[in-house]
PDB file of N, H, CA, C and O in Angstrom:
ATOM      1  N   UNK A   1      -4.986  -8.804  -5.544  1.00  0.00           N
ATOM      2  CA  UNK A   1      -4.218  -8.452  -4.370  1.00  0.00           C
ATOM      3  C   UNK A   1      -4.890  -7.310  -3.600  1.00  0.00           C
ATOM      4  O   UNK A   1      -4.807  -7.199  -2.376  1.00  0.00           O
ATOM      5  N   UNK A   2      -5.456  -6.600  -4.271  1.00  0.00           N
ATOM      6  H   UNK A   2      -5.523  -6.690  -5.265  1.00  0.00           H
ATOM      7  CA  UNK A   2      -5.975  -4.740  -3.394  1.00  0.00           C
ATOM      8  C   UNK A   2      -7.491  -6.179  -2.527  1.00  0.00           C
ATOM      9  O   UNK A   2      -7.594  -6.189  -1.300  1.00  0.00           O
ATOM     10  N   UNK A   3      -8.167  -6.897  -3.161  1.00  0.00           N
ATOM     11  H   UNK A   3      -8.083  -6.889  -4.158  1.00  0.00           H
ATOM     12  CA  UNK A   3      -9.227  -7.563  -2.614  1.00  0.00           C
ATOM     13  C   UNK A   3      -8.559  -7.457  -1.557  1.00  0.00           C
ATOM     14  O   UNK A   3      -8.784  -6.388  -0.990  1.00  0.00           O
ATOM     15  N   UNK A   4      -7.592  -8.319  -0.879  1.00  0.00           N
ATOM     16  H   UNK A   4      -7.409  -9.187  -1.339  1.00  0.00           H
ATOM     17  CA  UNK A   4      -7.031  -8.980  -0.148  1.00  0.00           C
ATOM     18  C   UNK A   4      -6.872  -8.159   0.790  1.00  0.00           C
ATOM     19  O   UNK A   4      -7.366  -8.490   1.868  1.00  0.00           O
ATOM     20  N   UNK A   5      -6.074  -6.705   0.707  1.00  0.00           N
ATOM     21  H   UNK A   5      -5.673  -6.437  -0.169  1.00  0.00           H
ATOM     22  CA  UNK A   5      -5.824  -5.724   1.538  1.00  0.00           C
ATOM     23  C   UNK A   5      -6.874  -5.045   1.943  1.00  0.00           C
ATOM     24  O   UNK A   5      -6.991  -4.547   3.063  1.00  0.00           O
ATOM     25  N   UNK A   6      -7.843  -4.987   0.871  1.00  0.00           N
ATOM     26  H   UNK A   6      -7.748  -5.392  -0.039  1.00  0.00           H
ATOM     27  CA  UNK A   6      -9.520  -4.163   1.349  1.00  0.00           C
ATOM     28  C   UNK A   6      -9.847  -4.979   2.775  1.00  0.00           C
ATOM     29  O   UNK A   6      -9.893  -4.484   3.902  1.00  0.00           O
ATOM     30  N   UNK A   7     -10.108  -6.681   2.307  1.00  0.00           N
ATOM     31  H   UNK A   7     -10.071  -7.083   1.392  1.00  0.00           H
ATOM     32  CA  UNK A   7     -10.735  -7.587   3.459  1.00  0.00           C
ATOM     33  C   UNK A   7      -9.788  -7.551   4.540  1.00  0.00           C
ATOM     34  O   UNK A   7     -10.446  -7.534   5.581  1.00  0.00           O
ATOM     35  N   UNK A   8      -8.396  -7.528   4.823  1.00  0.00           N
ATOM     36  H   UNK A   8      -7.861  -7.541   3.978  1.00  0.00           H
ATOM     37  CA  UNK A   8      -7.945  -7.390   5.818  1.00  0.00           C
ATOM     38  C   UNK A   8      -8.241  -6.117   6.644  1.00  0.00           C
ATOM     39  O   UNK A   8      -8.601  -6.250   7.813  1.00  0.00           O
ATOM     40  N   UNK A   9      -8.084  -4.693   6.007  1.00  0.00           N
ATOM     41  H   UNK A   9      -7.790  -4.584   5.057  1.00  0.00           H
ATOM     42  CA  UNK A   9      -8.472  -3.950   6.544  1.00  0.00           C
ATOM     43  C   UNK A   9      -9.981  -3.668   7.078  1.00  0.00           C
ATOM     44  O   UNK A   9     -10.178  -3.016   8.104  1.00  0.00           O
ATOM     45  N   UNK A  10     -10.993  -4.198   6.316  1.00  0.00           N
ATOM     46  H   UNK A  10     -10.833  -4.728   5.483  1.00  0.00           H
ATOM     47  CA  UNK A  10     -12.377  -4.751   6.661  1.00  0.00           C
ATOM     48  C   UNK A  10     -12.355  -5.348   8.032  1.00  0.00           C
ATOM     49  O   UNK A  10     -12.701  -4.693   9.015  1.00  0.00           O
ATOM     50  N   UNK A  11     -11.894  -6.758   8.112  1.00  0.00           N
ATOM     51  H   UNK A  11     -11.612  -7.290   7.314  1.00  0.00           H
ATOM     52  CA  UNK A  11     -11.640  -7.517   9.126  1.00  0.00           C
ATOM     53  C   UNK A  11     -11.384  -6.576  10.223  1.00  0.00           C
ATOM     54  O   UNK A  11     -12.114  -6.417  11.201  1.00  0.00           O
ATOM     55  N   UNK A  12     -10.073  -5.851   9.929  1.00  0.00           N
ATOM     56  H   UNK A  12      -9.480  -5.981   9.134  1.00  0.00           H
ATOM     57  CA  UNK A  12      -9.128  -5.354  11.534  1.00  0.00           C
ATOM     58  C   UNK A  12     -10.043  -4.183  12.025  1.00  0.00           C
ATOM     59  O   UNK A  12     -10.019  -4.038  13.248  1.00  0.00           O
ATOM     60  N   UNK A  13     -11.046  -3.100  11.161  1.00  0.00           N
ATOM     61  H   UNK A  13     -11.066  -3.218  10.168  1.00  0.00           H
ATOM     62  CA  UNK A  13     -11.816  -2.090  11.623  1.00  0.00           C
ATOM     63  C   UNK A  13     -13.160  -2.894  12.372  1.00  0.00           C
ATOM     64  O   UNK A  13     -13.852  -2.480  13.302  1.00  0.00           O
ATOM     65  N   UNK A  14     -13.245  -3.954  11.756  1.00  0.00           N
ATOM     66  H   UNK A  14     -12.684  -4.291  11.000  1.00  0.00           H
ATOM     67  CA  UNK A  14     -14.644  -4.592  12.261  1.00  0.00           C
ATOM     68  C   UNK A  14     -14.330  -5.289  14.020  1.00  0.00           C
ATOM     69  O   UNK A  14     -15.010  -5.175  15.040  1.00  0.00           O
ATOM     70  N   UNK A  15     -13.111  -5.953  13.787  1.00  0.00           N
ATOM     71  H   UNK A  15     -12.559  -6.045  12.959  1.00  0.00           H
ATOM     72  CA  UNK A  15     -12.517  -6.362  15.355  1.00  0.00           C
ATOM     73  C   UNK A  15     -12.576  -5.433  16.386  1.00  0.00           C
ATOM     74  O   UNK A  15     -13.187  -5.665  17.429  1.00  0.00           O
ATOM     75  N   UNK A  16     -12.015  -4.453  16.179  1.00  0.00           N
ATOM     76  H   UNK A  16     -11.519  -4.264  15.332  1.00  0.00           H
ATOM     77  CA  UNK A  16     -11.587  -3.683  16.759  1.00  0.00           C
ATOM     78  C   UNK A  16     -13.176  -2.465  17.479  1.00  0.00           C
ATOM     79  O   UNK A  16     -13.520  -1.974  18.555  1.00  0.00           O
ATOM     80  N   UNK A  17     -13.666  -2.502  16.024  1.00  0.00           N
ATOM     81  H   UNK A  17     -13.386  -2.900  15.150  1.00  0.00           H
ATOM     82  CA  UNK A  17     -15.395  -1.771  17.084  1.00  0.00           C
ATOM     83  C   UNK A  17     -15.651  -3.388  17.680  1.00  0.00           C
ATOM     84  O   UNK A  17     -15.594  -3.683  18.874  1.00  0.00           O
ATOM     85  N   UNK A  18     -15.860  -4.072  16.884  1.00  0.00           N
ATOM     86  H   UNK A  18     -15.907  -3.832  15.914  1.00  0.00           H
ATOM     87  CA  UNK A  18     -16.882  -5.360  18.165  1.00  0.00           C
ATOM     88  C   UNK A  18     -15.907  -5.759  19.650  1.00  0.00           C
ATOM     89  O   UNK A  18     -16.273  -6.494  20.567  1.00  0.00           O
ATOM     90  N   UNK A  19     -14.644  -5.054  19.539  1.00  0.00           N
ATOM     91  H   UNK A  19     -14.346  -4.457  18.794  1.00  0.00           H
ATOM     92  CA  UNK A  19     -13.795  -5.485  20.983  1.00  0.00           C
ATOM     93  C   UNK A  19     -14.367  -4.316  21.497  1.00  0.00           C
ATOM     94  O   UNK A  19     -15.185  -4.692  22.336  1.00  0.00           O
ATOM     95  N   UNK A  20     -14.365  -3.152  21.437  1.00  0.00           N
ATOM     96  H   UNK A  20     -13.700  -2.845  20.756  1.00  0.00           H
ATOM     97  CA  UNK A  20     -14.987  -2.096  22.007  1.00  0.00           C
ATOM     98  C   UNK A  20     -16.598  -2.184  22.561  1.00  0.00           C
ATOM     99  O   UNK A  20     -17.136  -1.838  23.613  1.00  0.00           O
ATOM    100  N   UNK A  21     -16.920  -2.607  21.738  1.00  0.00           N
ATOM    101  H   UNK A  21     -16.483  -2.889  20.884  1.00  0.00           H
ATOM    102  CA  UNK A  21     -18.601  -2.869  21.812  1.00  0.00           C
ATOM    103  C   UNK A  21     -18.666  -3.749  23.193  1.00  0.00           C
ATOM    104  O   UNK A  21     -19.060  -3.332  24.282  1.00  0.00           O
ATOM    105  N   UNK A  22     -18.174  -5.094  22.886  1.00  0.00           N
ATOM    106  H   UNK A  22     -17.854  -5.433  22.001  1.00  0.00           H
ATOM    107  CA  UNK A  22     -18.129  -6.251  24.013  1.00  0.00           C
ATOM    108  C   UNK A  22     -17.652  -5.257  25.063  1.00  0.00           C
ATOM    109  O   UNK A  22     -18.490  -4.797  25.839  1.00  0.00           O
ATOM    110  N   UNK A  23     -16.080  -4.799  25.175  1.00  0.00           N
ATOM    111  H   UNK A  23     -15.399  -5.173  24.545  1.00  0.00           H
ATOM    112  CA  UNK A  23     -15.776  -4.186  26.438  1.00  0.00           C
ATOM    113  C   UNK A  23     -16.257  -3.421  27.168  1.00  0.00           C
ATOM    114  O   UNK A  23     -15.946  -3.510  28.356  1.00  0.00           O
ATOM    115  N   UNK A  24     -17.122  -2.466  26.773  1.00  0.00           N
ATOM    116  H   UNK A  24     -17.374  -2.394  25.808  1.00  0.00           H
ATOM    117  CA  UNK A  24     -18.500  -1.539  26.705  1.00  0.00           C
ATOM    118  C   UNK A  24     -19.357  -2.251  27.723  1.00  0.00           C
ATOM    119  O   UNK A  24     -19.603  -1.827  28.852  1.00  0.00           O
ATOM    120  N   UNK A  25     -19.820  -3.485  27.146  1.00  0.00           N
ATOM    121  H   UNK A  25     -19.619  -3.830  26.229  1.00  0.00           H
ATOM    122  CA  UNK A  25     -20.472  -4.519  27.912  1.00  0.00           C
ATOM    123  C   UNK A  25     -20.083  -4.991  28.590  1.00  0.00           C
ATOM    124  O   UNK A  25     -20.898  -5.557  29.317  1.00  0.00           O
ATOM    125  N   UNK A  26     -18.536  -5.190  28.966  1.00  0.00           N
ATOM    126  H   UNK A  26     -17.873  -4.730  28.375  1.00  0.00           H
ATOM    127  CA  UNK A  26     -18.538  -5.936  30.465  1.00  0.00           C
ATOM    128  C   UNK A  26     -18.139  -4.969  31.449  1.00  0.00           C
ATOM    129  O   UNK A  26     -18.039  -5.202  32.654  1.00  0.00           O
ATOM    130  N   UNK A  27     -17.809  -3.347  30.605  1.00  0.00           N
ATOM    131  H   UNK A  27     -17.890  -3.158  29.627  1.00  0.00           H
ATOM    132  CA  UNK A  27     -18.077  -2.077  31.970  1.00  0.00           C
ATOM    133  C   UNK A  27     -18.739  -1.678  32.417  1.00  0.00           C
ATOM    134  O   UNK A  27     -18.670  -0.951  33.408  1.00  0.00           O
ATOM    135  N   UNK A  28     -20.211  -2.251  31.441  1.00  0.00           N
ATOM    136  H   UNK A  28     -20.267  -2.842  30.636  1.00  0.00           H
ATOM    137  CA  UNK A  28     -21.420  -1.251  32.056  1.00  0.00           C
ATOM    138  C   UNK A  28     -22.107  -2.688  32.811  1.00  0.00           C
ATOM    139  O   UNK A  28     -22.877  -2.841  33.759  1.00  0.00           O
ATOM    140  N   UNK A  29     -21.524  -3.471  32.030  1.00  0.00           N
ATOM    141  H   UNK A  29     -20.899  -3.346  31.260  1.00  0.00           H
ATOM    142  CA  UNK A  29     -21.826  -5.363  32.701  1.00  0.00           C
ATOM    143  C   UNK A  29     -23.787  -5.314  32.259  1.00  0.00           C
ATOM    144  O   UNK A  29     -24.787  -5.287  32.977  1.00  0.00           O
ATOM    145  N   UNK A  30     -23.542  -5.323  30.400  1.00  0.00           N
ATOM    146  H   UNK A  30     -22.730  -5.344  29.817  1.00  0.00           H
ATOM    147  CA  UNK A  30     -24.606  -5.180  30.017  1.00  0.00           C
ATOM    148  C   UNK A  30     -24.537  -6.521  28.479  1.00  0.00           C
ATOM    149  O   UNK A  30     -24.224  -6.442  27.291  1.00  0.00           O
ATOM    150  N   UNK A  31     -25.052  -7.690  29.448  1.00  0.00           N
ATOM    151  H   UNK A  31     -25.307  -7.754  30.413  1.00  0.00           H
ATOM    152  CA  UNK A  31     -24.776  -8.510  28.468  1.00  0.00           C
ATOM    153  C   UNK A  31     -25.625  -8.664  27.243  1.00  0.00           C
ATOM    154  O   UNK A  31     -25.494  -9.630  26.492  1.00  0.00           O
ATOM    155  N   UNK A  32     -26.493  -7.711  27.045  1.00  0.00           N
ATOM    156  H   UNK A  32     -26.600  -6.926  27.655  1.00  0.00           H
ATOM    157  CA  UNK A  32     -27.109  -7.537  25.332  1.00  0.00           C
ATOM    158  C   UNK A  32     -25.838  -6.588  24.883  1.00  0.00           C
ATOM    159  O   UNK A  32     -25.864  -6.589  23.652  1.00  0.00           O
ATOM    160  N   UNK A  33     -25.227  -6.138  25.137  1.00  0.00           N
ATOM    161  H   UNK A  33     -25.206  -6.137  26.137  1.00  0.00           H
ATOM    162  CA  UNK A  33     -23.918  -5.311  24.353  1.00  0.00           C
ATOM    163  C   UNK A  33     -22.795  -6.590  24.250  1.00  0.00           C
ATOM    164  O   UNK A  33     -22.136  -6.755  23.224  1.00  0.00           O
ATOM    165  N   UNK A  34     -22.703  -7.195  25.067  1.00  0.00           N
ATOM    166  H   UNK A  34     -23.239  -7.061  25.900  1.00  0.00           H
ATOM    167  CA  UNK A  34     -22.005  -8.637  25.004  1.00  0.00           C
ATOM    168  C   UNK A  34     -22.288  -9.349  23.425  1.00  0.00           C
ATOM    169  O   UNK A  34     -21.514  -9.611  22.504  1.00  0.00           O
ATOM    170  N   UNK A  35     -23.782  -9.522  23.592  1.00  0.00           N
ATOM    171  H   UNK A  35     -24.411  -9.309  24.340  1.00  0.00           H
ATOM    172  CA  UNK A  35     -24.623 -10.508  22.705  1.00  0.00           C
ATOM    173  C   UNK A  35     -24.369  -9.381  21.311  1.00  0.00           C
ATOM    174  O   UNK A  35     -24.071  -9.893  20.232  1.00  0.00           O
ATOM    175  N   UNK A  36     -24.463  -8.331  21.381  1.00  0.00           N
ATOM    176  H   UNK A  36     -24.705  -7.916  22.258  1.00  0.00           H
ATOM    177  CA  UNK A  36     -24.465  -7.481  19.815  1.00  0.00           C
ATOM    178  C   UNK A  36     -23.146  -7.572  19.439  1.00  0.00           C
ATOM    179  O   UNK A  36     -22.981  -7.387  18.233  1.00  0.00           O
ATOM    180  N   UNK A  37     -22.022  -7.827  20.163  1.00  0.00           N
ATOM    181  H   UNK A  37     -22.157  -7.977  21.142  1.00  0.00           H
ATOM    182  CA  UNK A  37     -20.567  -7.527  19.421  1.00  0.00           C
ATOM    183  C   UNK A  37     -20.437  -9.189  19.039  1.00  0.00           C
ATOM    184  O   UNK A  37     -20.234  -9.497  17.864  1.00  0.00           O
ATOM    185  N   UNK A  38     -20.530  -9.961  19.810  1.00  0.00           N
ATOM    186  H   UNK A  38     -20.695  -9.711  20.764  1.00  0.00           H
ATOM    187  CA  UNK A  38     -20.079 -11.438  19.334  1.00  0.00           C
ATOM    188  C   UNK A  38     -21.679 -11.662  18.001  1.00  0.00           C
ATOM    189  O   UNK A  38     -21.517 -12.559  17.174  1.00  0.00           O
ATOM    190  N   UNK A  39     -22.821 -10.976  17.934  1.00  0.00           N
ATOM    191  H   UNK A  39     -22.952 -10.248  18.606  1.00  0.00           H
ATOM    192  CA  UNK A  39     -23.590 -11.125  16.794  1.00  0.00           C
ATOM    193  C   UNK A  39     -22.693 -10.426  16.126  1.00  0.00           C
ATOM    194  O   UNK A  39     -21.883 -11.293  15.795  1.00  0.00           O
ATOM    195  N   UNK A  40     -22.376  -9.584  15.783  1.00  0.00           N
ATOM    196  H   UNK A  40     -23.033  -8.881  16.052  1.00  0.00           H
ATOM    197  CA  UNK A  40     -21.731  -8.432  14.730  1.00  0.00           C
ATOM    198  C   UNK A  40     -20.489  -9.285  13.942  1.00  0.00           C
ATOM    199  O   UNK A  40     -20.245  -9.551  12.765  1.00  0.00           O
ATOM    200  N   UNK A  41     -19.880  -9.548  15.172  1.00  0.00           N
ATOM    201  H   UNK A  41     -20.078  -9.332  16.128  1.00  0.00           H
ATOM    202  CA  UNK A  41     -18.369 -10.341  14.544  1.00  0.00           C
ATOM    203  C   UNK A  41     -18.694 -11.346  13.845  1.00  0.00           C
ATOM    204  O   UNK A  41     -18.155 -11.412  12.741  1.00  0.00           O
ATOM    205  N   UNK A  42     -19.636 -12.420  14.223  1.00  0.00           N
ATOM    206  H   UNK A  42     -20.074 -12.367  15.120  1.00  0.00           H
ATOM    207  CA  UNK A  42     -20.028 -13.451  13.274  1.00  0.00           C
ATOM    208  C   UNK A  42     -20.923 -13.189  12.361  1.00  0.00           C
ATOM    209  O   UNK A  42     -20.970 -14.030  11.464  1.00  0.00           O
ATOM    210  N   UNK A  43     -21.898 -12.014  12.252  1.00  0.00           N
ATOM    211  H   UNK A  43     -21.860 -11.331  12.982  1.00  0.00           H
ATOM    212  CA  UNK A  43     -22.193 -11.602  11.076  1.00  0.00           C
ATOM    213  C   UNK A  43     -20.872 -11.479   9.955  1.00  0.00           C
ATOM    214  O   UNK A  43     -20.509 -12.046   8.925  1.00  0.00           O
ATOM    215  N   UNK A  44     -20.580 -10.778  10.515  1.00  0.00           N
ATOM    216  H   UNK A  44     -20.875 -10.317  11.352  1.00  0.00           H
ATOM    217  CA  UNK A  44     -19.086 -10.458   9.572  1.00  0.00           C
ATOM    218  C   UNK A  44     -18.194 -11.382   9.037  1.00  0.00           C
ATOM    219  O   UNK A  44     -17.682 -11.361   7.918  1.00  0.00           O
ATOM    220  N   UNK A  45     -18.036 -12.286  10.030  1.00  0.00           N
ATOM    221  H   UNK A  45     -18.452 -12.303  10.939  1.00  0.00           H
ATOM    222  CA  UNK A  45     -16.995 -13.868   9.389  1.00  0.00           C
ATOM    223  C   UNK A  45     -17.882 -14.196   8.200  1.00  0.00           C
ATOM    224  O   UNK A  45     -17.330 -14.355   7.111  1.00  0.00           O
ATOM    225  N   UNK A  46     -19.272 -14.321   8.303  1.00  0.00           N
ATOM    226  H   UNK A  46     -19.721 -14.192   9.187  1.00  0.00           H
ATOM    227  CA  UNK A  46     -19.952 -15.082   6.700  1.00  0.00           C
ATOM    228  C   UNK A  46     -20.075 -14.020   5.869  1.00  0.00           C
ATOM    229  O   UNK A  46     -20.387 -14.160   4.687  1.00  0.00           O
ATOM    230  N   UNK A  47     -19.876 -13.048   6.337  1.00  0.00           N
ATOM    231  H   UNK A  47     -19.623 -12.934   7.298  1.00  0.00           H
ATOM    232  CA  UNK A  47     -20.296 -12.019   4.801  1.00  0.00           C
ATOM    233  C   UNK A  47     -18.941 -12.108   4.211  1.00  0.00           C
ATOM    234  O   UNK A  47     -18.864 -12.181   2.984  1.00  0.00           O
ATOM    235  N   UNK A  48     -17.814 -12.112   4.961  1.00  0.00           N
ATOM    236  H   UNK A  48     -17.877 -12.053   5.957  1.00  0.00           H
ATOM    237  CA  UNK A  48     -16.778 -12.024   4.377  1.00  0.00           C
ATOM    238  C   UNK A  48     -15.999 -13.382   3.737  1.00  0.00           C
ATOM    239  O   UNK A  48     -15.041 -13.326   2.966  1.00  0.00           O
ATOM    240  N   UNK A  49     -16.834 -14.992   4.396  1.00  0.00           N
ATOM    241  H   UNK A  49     -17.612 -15.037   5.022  1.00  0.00           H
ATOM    242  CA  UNK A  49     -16.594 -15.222   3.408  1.00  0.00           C
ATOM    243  C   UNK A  49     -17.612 -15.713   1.836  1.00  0.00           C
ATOM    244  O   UNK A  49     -17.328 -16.378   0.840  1.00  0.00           O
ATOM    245  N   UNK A  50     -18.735 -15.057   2.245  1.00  0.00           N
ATOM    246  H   UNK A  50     -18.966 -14.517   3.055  1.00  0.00           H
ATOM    247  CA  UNK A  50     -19.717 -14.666   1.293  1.00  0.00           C
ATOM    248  C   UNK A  50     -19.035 -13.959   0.269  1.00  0.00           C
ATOM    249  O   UNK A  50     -19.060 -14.513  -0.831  1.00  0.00           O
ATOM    250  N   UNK A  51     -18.380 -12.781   0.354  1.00  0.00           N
ATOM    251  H   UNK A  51     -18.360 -12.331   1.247  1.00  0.00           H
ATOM    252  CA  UNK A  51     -17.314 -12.119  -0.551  1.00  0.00           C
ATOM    253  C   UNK A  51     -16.472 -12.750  -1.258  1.00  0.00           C
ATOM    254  O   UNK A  51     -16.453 -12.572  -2.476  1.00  0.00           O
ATOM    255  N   UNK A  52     -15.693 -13.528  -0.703  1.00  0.00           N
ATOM    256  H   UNK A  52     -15.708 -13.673   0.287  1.00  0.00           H
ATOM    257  CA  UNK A  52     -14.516 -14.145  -0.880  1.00  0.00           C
ATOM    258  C   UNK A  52     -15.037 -15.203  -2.105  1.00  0.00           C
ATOM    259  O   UNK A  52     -14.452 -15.293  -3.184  1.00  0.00           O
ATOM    260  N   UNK A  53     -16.651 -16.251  -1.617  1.00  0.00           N
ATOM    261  H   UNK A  53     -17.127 -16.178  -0.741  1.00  0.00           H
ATOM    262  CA  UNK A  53     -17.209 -17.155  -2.554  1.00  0.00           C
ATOM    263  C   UNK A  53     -16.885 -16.366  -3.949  1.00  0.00           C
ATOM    264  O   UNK A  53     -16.057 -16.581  -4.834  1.00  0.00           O
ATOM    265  N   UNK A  54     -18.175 -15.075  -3.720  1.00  0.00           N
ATOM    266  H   UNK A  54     -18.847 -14.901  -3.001  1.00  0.00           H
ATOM    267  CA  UNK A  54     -18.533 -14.844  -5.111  1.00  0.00           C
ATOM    268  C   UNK A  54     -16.959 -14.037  -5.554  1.00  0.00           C
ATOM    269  O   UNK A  54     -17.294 -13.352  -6.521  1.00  0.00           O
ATOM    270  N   UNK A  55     -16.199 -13.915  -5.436  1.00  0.00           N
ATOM    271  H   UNK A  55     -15.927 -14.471  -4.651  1.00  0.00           H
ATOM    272  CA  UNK A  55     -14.928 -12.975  -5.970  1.00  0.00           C
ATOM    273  C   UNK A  55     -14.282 -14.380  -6.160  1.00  0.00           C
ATOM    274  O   UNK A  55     -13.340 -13.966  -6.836  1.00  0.00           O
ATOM    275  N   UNK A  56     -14.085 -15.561  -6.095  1.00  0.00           N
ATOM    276  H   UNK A  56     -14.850 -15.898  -5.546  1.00  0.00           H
ATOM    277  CA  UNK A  56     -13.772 -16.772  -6.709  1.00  0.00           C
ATOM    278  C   UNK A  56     -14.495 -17.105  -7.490  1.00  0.00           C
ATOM    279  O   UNK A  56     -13.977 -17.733  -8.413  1.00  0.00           O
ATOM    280  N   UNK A  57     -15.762 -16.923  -7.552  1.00  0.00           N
ATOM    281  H   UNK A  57     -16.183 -16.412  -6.802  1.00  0.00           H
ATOM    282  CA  UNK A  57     -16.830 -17.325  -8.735  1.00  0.00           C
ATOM    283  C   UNK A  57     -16.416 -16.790 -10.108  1.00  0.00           C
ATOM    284  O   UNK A  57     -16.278 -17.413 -11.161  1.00  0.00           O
ATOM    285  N   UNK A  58     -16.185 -14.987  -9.748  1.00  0.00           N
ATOM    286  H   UNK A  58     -16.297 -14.481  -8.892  1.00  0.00           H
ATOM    287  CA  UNK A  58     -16.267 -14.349 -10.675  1.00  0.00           C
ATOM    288  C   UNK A  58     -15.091 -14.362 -11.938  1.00  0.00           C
ATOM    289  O   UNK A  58     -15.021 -14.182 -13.153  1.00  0.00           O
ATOM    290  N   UNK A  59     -14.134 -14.741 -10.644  1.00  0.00           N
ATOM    291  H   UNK A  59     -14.191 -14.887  -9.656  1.00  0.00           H
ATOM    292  CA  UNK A  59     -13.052 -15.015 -11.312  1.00  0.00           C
ATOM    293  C   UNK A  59     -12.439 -15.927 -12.699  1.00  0.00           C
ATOM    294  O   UNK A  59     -11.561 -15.891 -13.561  1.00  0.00           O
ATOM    295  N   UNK A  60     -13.827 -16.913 -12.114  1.00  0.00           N
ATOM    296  H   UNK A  60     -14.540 -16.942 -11.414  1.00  0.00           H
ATOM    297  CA  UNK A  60     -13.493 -18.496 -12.895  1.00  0.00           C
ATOM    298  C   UNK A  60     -14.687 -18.011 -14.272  1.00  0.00           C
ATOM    299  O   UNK A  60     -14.838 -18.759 -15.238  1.00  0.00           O
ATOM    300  N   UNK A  61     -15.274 -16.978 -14.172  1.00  0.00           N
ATOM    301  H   UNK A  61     -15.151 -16.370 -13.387  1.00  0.00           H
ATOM    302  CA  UNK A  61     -16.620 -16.259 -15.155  1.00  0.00           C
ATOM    303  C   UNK A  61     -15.509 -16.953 -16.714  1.00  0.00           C
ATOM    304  O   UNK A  61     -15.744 -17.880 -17.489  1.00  0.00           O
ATOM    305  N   UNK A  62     -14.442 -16.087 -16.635  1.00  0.00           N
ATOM    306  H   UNK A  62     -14.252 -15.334 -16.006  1.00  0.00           H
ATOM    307  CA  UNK A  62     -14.011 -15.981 -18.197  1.00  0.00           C
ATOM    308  C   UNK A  62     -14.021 -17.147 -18.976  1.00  0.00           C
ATOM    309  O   UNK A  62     -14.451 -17.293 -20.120  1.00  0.00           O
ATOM    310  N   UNK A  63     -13.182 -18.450 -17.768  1.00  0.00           N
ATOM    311  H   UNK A  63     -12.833 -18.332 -16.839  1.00  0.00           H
ATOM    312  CA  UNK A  63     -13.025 -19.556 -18.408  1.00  0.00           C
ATOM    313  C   UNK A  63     -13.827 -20.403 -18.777  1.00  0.00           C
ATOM    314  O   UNK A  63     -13.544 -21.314 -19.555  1.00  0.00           O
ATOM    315  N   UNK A  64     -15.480 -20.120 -18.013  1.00  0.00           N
ATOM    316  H   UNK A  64     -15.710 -19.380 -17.381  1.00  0.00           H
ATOM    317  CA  UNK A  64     -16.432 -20.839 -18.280  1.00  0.00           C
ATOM    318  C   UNK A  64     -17.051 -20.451 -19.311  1.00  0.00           C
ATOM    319  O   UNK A  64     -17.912 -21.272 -19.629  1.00  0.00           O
ATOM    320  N   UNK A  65     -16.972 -18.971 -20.433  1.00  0.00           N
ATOM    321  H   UNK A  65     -16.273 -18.304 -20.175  1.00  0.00           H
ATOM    322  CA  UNK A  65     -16.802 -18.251 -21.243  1.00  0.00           C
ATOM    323  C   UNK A  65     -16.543 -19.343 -22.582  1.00  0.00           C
ATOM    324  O   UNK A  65     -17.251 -19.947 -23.388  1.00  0.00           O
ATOM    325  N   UNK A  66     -15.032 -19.188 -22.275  1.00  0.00           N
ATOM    326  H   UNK A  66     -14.458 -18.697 -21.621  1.00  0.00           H
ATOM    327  CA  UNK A  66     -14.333 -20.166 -23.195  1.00  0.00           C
ATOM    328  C   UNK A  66     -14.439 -21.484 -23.106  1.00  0.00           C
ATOM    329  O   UNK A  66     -13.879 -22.176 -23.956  1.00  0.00           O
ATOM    330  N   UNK A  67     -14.982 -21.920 -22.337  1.00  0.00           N
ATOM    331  H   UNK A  67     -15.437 -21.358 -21.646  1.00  0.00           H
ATOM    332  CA  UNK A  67     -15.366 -23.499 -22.487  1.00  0.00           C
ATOM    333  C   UNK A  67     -16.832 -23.445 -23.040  1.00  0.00           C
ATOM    334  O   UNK A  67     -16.946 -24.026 -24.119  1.00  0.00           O
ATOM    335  N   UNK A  68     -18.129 -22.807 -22.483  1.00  0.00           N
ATOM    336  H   UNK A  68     -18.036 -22.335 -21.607  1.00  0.00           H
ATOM    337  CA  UNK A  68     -18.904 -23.048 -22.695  1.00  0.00           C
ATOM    338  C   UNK A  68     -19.367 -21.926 -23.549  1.00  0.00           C
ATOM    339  O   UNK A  68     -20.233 -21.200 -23.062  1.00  0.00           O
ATOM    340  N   UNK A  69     -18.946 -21.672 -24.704  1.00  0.00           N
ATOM    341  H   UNK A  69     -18.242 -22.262 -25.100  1.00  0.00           H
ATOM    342  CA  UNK A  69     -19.540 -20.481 -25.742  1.00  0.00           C
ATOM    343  C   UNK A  69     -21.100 -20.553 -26.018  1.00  0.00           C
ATOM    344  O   UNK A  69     -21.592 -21.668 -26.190  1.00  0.00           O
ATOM    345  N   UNK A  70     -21.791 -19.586 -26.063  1.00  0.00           N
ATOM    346  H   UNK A  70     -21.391 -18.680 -25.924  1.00  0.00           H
ATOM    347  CA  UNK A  70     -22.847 -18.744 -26.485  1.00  0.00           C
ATOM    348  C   UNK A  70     -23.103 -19.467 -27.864  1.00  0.00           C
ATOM    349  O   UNK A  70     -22.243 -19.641 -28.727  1.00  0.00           O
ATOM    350  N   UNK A  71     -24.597 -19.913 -27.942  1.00  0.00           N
ATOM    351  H   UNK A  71     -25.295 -19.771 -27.241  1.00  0.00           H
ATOM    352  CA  UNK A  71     -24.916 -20.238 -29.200  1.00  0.00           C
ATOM    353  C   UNK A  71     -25.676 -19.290 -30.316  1.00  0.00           C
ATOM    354  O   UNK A  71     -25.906 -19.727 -31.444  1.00  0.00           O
TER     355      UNK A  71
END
């Protein structure tokens, strides 16, 4: 459950600079600041659910433990 609340709060700090970043860019009307916040945000969608993979992986560690014992 704390995973869960870490990545949300992850998520909402990361939105919130790349809305700034973009808006930045359409005040100074500087579309490489455009291009770095929509890169940033979708960096971020795969890392997070890059995270999410391996924290399901790890999870399933024990049972593959007990099925597949150490010789």
């Amino acid at each position: 459950m704390r995973a869960l609340y870490l990545e949300t709060l992850r998520m909402l700090l990361n939105t919130v600079v790349c809305l700034l970043i973009f808006g930045a860019g359409l005040e100074l009307g500087s579309s490489y600041l455009q291009i770095i916040a929509v890169v940033m945000y979708l960096s971020h969608l795969i890392a997070s659910a890059e995270r999410r993979t391996t924290w399901n992986a790890t999870e399933k560690k024990s049972d593959y433990r007990e099925k597949f014992p150490k010789k």
